[in-house]
C-alpha positions as CSV (number, residue, x, y, z in Angstrom):
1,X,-8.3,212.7,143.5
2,X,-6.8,214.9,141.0
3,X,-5.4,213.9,138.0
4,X,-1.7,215.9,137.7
5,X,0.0,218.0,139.9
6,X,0.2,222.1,139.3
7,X,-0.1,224.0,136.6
8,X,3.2,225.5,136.9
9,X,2.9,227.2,133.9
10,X,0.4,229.3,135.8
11,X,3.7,230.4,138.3
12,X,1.9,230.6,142.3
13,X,-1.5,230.6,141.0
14,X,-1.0,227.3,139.5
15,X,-0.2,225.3,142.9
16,X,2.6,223.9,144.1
17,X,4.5,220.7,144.4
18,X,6.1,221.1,147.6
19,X,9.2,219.1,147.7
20,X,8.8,217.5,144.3
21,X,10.1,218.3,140.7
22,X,8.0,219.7,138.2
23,X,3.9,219.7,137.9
24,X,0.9,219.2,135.4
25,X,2.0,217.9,131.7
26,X,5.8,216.4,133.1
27,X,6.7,212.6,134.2
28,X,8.2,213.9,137.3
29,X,6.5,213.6,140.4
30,X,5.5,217.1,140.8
31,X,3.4,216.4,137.8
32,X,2.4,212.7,138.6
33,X,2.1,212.3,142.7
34,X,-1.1,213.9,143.5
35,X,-3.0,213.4,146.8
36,X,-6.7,211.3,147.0
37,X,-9.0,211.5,149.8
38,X,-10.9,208.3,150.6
39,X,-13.9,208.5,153.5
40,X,-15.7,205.6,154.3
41,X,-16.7,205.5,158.7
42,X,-16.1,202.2,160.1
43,X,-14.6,200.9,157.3
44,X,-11.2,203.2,156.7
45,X,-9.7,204.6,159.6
46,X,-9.9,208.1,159.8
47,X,-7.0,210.3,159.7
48,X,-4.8,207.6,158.1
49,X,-2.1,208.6,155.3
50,X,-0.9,206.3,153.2
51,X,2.6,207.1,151.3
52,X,2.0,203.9,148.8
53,X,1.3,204.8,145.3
54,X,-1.8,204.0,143.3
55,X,-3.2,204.8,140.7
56,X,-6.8,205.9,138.9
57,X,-6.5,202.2,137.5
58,X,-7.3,201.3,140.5
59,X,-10.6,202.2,141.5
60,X,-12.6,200.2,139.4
61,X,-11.2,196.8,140.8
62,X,-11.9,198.5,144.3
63,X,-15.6,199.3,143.4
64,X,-16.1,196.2,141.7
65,X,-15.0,194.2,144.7
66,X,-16.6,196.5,147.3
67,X,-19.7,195.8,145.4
68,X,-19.2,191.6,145.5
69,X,-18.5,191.8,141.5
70,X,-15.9,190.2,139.7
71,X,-13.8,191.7,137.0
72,X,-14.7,190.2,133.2
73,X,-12.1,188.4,132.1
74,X,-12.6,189.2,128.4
75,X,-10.3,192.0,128.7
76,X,-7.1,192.2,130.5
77,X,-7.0,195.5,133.8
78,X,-3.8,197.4,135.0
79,X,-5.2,198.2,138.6
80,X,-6.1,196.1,141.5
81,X,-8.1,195.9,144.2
82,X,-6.5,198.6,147.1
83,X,-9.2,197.9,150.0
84,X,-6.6,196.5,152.2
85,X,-4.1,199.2,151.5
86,X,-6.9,201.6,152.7
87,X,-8.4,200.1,155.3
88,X,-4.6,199.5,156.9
89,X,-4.8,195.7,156.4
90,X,-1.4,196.1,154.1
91,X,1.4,198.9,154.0
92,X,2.4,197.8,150.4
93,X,0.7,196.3,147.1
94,X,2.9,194.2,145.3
95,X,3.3,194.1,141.5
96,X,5.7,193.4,138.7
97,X,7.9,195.8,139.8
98,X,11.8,194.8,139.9
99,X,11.3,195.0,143.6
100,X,8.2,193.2,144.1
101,X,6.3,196.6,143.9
102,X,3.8,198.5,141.2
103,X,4.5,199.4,137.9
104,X,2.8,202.5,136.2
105,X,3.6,204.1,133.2
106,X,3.3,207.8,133.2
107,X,1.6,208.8,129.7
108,X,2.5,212.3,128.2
109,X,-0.1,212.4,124.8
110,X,-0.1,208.8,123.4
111,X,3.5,208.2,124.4
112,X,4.4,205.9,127.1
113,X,7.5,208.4,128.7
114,X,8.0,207.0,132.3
115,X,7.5,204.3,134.2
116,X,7.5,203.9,138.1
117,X,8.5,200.4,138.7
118,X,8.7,200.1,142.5
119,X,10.9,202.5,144.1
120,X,12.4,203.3,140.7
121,X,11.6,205.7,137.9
122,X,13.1,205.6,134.5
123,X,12.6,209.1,132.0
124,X,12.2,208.9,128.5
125,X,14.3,211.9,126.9
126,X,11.9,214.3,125.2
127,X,11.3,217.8,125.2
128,X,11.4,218.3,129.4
129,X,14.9,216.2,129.8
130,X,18.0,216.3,126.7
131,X,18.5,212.5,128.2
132,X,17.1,210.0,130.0
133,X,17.3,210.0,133.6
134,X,16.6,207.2,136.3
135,X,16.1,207.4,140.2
136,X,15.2,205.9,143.4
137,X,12.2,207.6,144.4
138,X,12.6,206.4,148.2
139,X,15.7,208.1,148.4
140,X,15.6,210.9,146.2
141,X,11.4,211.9,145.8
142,X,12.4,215.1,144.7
143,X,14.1,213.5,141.2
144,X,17.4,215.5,141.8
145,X,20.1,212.4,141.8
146,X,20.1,210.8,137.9
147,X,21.7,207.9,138.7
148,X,21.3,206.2,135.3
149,X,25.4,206.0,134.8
150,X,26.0,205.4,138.3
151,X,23.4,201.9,137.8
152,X,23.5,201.6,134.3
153,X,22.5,197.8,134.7
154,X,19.1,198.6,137.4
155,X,18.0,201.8,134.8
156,X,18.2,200.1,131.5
157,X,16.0,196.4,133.8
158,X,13.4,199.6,134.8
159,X,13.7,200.8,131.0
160,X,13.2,197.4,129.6
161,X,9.9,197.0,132.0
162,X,8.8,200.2,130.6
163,X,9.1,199.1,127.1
164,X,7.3,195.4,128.1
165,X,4.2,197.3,130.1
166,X,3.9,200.0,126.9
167,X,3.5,196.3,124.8
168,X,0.8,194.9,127.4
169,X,-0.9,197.5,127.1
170,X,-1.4,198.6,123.8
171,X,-2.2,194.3,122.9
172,X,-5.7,194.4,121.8
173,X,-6.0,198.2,121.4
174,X,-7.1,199.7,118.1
175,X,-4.7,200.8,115.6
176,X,-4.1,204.8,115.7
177,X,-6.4,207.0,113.4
């Protein structure tokens, strides 16, 4: 798996995001929706795609439950365990999201700027957007419809998950330098 999506700064030679908005160092999808390739004969079905997100958070639950471990529960983990997503057992993980599905935050730095939560994605205004900017990313993938004044309730429930996760998971962290 990669980590980000193109270095558009790099113009052609950098990649490309296809349909999607932006690439590396942006929340938008372009930057944050990269493809993983997981191989495993007999036990993932090969030539399967799978459209529902994860995350890198996720594969240490996976390998400590492929390997028969259990997580410690002195510390508190973000991911979860996707062998049934991969193996076709499930189409969906569920989560804290407003609509039963997973919640990530997209980190730019240090700073908590975007969280998926479900189908929905609420932006952080910074130095990529003058304000903030909410979508549906079933229906819009490509981040083109704002529709934070159009559902000013649903945006500021997505923006007040991204403020509650940024809490989680900075509790326990140490202070900055």
């Amino acid at each position: 798996m990669s980590d980000n999506g193109p270095w558009i700064a790099k113009g052609p030679d950098g990649g490309s995001p296809g349909p999607l908005r932006a690439g590396k160092g942006t929340p938008f999808e372009g930057g944050v929706r990269v493809p993983a390739i997981a191989r495993w004969p007999g036990q993932i079905p090969a030539g399967r795609v799978v459209a529902e997100p994860t995350n890198v958070v996720d594969v240490f639950p996976t390998v400590v439950a492929l390997a028969g471990g259990q997580l410690p529960t002195r510390r508190r983990y973000f991911g979860q365990d996707i062998q049934g997503l991969l193996r076709g057992d499930v189409s969906r993980l569920t989560g804290a999201g407003i609509d039963g599905g997973r919640e990530f935050l997209v980190y730019i730095d240090d700073d908590a700027m975007a969280v998926r939560s479900g189908r929905y994605k609420y932006i952080k205004a910074s130095w990529w957007l003058s304000q903030p900017t909410f979508f549906d990313l079933e229906a819009d993938p490509a981040e083109q419809q704002d529709l934070s004044r159009a559902q000013p309730a649903l945006a500021q429930r997505v923006l007040d998950r991204l403020d509650a996760m940024s809490v989680a998971v900075g509790q326990g962290a140490p202070p900055p330098k």
